[in-house]
LUMPA-712554 format. One line per 8 residues: number of its first residue (from 1); their letters; for each residue x, y, z of N, C-alpha, C. Coordinates in Angstrom, 1 decimal, padded with zeros to 4 digits. Layout:
BEGIN
NUM> A> X/Y/Z/X/Y/Z/X/Y/Z | ... $
//
This chain:
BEGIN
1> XXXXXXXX> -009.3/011.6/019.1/-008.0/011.3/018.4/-008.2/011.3/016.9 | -007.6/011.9/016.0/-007.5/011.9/014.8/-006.1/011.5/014.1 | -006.0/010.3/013.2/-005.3/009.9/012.4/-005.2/010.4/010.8 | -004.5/010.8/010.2/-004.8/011.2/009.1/-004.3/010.7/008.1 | -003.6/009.5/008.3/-003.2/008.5/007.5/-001.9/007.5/007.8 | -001.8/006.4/006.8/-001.1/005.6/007.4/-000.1/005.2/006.2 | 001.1/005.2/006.1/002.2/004.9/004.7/003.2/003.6/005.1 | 003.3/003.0/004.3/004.6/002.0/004.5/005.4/002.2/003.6 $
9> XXXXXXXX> 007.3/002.2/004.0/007.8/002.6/002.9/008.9/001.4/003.0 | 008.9/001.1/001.6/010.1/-000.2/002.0/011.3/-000.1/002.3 | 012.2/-000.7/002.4/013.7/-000.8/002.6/014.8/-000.2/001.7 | 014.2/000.1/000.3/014.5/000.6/-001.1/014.1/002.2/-000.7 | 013.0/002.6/-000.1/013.0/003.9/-000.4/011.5/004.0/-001.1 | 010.9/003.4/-001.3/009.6/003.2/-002.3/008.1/002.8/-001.4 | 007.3/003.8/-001.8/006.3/003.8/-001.1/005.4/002.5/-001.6 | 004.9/001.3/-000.6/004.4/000.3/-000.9/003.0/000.0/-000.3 $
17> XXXXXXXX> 003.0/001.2/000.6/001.1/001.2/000.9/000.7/002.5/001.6 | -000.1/003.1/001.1/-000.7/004.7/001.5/-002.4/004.4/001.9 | -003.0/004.9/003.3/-003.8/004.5/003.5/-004.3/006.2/003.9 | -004.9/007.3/003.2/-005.7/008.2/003.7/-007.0/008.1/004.9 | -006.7/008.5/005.9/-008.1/007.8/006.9/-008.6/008.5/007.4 | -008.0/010.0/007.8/-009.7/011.2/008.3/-008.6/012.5/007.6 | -008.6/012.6/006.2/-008.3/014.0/006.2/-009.0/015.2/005.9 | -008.9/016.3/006.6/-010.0/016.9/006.8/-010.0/017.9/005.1 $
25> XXXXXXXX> -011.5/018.4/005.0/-011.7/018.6/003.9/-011.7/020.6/004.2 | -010.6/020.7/003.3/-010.4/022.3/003.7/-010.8/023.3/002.3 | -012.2/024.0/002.4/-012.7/024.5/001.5/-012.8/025.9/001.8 | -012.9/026.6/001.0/-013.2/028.3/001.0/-014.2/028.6/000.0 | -015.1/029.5/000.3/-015.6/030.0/-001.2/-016.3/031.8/-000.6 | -015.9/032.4/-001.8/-016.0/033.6/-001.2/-016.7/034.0/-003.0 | -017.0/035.6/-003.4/-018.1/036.0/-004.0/-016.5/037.4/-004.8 | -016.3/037.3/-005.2/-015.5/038.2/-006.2/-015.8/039.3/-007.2 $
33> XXXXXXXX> -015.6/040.5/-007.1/-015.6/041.2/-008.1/-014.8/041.4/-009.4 | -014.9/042.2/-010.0/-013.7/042.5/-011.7/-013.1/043.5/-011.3 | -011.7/042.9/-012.1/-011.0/041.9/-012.3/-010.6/041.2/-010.9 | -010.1/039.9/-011.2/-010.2/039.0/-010.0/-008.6/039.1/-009.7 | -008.6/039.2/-008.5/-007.5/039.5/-008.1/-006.6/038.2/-007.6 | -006.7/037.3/-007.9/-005.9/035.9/-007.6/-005.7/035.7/-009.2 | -004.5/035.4/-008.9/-003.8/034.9/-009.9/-003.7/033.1/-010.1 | -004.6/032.8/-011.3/-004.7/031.7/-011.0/-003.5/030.8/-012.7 $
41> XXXXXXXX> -003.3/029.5/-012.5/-002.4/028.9/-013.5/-003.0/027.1/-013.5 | -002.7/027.0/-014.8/-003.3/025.2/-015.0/-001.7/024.8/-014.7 | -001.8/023.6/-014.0/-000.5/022.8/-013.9/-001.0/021.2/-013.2 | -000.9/020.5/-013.8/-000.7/018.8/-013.3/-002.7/018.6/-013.4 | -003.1/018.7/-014.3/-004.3/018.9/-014.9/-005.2/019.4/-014.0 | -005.0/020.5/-013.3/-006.2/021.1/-012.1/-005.4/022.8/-012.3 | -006.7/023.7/-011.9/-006.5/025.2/-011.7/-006.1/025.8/-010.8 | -004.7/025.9/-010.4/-004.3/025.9/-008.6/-004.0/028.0/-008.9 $
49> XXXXXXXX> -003.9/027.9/-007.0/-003.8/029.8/-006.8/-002.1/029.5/-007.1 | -001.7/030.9/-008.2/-000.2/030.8/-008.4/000.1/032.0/-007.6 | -000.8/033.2/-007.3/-000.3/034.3/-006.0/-001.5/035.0/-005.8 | -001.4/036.0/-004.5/-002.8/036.3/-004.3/-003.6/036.0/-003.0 | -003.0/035.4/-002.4/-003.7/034.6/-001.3/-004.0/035.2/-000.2 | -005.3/034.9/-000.1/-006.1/035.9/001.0/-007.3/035.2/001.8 | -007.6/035.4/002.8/-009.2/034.9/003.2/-009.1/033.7/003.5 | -008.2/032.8/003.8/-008.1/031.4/004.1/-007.6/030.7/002.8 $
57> XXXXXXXX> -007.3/031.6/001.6/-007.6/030.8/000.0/-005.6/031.0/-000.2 | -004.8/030.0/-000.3/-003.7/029.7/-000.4/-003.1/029.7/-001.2 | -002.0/029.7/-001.5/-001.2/029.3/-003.1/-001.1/027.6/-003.0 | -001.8/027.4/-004.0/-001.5/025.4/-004.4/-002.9/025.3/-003.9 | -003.8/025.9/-003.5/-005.0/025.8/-003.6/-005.6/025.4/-004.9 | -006.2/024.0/-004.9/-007.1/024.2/-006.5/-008.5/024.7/-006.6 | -009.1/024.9/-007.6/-010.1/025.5/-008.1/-011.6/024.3/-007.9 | -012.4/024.5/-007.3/-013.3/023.7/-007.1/-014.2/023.7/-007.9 $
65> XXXXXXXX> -014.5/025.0/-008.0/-016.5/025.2/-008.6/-016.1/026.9/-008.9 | -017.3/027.1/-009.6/-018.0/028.6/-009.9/-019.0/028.5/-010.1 | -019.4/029.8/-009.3/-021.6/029.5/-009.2/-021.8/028.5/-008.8 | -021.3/027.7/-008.7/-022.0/026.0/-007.6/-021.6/025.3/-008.8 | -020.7/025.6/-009.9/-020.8/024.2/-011.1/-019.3/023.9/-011.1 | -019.1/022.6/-010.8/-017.8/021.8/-010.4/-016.8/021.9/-011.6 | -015.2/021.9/-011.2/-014.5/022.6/-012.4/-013.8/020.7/-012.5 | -013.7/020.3/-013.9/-013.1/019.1/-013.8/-011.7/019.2/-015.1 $
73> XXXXXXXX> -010.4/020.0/-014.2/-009.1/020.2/-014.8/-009.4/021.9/-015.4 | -009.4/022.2/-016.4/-009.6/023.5/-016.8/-011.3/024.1/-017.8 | -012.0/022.9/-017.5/-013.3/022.8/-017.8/-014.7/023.1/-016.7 | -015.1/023.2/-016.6/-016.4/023.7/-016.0/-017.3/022.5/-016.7 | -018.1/022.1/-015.6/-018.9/020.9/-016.1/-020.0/021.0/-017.2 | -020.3/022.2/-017.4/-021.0/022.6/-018.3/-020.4/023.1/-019.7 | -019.1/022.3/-019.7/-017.8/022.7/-021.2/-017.4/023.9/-021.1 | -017.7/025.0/-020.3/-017.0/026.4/-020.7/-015.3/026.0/-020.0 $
81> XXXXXXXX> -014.8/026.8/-020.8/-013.2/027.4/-020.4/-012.9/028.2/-018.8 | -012.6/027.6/-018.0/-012.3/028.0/-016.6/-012.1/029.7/-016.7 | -011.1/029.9/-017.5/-010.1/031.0/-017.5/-011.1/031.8/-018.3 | -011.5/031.1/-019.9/-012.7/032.6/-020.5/-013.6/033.0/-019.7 | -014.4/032.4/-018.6/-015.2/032.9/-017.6/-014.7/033.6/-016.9 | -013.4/033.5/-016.6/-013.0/034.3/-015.1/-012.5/035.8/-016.0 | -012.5/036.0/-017.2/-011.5/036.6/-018.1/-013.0/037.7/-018.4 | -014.1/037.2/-018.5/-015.5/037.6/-019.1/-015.9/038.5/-017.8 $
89> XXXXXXXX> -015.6/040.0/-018.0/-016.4/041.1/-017.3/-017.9/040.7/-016.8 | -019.1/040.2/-017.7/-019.9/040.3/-017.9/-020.4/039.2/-016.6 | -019.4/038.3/-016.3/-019.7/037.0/-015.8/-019.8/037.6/-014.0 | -019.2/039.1/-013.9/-019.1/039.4/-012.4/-020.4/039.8/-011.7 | -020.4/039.9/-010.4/-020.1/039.4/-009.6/-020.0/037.6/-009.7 | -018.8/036.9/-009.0/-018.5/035.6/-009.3/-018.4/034.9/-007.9 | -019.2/033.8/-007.7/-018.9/032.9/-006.7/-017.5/032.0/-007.1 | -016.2/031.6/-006.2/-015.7/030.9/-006.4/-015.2/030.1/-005.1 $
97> XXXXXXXX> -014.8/028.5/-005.6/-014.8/027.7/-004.4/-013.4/027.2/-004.5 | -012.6/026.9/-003.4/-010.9/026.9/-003.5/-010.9/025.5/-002.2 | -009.8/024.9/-002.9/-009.8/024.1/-001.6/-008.3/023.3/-001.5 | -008.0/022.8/-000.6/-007.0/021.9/-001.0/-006.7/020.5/-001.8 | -005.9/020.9/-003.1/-005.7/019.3/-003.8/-005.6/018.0/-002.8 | -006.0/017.2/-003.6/-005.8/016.0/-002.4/-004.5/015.4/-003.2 | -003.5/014.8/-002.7/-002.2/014.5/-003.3/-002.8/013.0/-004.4 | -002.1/013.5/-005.6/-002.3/011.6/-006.4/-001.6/010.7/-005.8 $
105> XXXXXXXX> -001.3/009.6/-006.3/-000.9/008.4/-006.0/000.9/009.1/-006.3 | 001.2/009.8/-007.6/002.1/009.7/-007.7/003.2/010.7/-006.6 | 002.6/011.7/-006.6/002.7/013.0/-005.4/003.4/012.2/-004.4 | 002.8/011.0/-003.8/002.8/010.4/-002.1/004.1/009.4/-002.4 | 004.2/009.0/-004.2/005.5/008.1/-003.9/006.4/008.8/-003.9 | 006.4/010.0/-005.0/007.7/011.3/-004.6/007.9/011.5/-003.0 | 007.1/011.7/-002.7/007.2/012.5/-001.0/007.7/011.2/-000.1 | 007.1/009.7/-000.6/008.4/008.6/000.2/009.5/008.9/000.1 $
113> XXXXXXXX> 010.0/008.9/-001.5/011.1/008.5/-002.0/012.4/009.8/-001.5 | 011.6/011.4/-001.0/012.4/011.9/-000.6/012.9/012.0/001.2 | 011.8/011.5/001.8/012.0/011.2/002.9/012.7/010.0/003.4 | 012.8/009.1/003.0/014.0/008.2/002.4/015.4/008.4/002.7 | 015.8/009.3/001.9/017.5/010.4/002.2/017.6/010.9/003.2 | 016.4/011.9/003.9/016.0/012.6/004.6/016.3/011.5/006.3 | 015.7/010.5/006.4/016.1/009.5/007.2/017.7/008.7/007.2 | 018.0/009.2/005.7/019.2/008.3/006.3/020.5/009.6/007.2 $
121> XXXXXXXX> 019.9/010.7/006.1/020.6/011.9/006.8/021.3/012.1/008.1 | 019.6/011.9/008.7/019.6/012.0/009.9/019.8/011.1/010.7 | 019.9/010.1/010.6/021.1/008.6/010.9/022.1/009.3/011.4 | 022.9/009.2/009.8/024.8/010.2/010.0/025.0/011.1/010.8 | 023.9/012.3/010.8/024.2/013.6/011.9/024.3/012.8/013.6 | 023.6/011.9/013.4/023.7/011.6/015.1/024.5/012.0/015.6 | 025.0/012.2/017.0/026.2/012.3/017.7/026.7/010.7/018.2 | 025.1/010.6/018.9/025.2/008.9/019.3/025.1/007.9/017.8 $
129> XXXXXXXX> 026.6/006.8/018.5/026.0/005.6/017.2/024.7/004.8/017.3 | 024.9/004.5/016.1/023.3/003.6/015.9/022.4/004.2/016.4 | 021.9/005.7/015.5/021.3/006.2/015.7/019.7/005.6/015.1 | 018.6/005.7/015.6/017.6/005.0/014.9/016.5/005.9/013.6 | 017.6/007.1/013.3/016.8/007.5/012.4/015.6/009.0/013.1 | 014.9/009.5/011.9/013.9/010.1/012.3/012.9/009.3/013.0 | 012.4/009.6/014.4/011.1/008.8/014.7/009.9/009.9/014.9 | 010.1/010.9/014.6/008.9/012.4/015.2/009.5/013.4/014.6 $
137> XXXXXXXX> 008.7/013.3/013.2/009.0/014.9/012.4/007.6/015.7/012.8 | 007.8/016.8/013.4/006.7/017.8/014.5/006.5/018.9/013.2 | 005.3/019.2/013.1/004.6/020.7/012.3/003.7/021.1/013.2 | 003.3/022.7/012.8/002.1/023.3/014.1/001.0/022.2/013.5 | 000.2/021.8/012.1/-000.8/021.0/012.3/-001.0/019.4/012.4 | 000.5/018.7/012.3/000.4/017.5/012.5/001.8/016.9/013.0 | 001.7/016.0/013.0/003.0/015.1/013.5/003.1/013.8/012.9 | 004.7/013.4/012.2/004.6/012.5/011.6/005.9/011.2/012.2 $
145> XXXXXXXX> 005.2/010.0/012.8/005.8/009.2/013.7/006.2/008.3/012.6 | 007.4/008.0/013.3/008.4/006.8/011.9/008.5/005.6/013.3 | 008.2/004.2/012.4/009.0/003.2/013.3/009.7/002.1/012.2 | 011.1/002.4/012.5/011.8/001.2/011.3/012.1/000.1/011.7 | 011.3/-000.9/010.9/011.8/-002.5/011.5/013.2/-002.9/011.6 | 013.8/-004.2/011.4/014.8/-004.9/011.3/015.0/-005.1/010.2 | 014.5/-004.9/009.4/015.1/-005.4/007.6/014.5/-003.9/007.1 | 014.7/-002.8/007.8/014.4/-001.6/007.1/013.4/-000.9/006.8 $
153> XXXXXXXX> 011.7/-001.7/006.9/010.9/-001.7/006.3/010.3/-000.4/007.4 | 009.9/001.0/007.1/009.3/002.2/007.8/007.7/002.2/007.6 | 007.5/002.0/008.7/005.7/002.4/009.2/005.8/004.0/009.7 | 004.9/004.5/008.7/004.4/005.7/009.4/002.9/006.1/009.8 | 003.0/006.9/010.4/001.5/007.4/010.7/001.8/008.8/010.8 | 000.7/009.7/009.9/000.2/011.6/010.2/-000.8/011.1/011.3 | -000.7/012.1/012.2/-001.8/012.5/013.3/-001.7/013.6/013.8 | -002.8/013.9/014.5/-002.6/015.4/015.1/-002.0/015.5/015.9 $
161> XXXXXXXX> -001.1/016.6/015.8/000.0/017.0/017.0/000.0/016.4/018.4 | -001.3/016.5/018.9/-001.4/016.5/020.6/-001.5/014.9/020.9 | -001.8/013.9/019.5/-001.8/012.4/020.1/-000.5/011.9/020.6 | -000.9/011.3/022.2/000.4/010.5/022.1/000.1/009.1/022.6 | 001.4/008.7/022.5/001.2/006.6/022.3/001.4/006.1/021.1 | 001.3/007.2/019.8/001.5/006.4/018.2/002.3/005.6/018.3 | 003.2/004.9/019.2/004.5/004.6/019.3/003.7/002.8/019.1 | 003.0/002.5/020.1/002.0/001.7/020.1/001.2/001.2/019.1 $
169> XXXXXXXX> 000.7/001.9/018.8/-000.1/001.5/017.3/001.0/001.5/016.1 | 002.0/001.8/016.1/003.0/001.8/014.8/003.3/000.5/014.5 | 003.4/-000.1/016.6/003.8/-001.7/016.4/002.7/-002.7/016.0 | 001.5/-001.8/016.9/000.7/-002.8/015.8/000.1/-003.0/014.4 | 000.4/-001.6/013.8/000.3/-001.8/012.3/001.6/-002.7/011.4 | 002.4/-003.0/012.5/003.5/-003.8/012.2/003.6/-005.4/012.5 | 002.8/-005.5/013.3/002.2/-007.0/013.6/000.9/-007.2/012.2 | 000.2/-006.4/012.3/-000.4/-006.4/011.1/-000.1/-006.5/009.7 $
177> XXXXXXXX> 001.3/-006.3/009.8/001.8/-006.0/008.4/002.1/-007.4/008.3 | 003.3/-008.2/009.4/003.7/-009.2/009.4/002.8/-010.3/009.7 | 001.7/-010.2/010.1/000.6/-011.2/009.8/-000.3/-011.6/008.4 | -000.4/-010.4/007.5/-001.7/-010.6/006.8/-000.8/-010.0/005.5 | 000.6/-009.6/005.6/000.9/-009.3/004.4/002.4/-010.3/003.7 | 003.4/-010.6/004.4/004.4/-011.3/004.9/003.9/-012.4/004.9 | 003.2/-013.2/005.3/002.6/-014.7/005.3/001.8/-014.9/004.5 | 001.2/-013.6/003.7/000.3/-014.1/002.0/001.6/-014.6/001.3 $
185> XXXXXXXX> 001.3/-015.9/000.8/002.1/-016.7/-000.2/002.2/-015.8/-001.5 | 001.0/-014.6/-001.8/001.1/-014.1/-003.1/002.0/-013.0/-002.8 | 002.4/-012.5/-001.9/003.1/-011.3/-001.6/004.8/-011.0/-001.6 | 005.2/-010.7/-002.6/006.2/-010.2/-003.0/007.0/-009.4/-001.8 | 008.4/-009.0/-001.7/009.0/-007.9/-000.4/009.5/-007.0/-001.5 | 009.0/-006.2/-001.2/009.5/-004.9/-002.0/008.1/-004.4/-002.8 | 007.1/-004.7/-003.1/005.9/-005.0/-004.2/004.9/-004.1/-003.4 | 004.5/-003.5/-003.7/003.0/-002.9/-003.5/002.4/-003.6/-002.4 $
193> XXXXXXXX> 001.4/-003.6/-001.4/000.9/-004.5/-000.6/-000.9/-004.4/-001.1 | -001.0/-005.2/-001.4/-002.5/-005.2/-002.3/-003.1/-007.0/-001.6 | -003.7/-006.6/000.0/-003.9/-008.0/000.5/-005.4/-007.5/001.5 | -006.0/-008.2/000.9/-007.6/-008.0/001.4/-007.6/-007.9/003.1 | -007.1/-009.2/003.5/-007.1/-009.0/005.2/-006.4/-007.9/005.7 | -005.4/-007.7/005.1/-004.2/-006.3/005.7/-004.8/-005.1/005.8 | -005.8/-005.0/004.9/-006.5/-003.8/004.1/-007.7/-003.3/005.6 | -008.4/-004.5/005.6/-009.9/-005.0/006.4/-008.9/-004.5/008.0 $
201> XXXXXXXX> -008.2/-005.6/008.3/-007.5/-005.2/009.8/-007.2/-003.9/010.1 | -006.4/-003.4/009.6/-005.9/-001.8/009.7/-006.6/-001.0/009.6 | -007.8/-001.3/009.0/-008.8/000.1/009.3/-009.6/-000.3/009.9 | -010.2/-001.7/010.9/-010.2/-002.2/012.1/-009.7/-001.5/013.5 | -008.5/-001.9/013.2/-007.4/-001.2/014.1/-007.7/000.5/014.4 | -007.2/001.2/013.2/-007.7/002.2/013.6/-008.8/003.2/013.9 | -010.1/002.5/013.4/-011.3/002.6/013.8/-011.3/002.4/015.3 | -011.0/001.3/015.8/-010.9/001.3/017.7/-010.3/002.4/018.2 $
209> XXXXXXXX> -008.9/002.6/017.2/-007.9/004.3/018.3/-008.7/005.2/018.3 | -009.2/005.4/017.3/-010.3/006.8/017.0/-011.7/006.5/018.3 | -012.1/005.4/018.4/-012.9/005.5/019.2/-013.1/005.3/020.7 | -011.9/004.2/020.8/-011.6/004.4/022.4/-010.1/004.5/023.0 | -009.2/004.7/022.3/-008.0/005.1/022.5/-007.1/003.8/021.9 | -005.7/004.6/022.5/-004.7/003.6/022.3/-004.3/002.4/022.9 | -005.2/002.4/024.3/-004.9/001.3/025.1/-005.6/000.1/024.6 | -006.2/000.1/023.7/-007.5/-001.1/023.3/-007.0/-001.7/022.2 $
217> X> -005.9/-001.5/021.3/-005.3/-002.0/020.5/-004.2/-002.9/020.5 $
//
């Protein structure tokens, strides 16, 4: 079983805890001739593919390395200019390494705050009243399980498509929530969740799913 992460979004729409826990690390690196045929662009301080995409290597792919030296934003760790190297005839034949960005902090509250609307949407369209919302948005590489409390508050979990029972562990990342985050005296409702036991349990928790199922939780 594979988990690929765990989000809580509050009642407002505002992402209040993002937990990354096996996401897999998806690299390419292939050997290039002149001129290089990917079209590459700086944007949100990293060198992503703007067209071109071939060989496993994607658009929104960022730029990892060249010749084995790590690129940090539009620099090469050894100070050269990403772009004058790739631009430099002389520098060919060229190793280069592509992989996927890992999302920032800010990325993951955008992507709450739109899924947010997204759920209430799909509320309204119901046919049946009191509809409960999205609970299983399905892609070919993952699946993403919603469970909304009583005062609003949305537990999610990414996992891989074929797991099933998340239904089960949503509740218990929700007994978890309401034990170690809800009953800290310092813990604000609506606020970030920044609480050591909540932190320790949960990746407890799903350390056991990953290793002997859903039934053990």
């Amino acid at each position: 079983m594979v988990i690929y992460g765990v989000y809580i979004v509050s009642k407002s729409g505002g992402l209040i805890f993002n937990y990354d826990h096996n996401i897999p690390k998806i690299e390419t690196e292939k050997t290039f001739s002149y001129p290089l045929d990917i079209k590459l662009q700086y944007e949100n301080k990293k060198v992503v593919v703007e067209f071109g995409q071939r060989d496993g290597i994607h658009v929104g792919h960022m730029l990892y390395a060249i010749n084995g030296i790590p690129v940090t934003g539009r620099q090469l760790d050894d100070g050269r200019d990403v772009f004058e190297v790739l631009d430099n005839k002389d520098n060919y034949p060229i190793n280069i390494k592509f992989g996927r960005p890992k999302m920032t902090t800010n990325e993951k509250i955008f992507l709450a705050s739109m899924f947010y609307p997204l759920f209430a949407i799909a509320s309204q369209l119901s046919p049946e009243p009191k509809s409960s919302g999205i609970e299983v948005l399905e892609a070919d590489t993952f699946k993403l399980h919603c469970f909304q409390t009583l005062t609003g508050v949305k537990m999610m979990v990414v996992a891989e498509p074929t797991q099933a029972g998340i239904d089960i562990l949503l509740r218990r990342i929700y007994e978890i929530y309401a034990d170690y985050a809800l009953k800290n005296p310092f813990y604000s409702l609506e606020m970030p969740i920044r609480c050591e036991l909540f932190d320790i349990n949960l990746k407890t928790v799903l350390e056991q799913v990953e290793k002997s199922g859903i039934s053990n939780v």
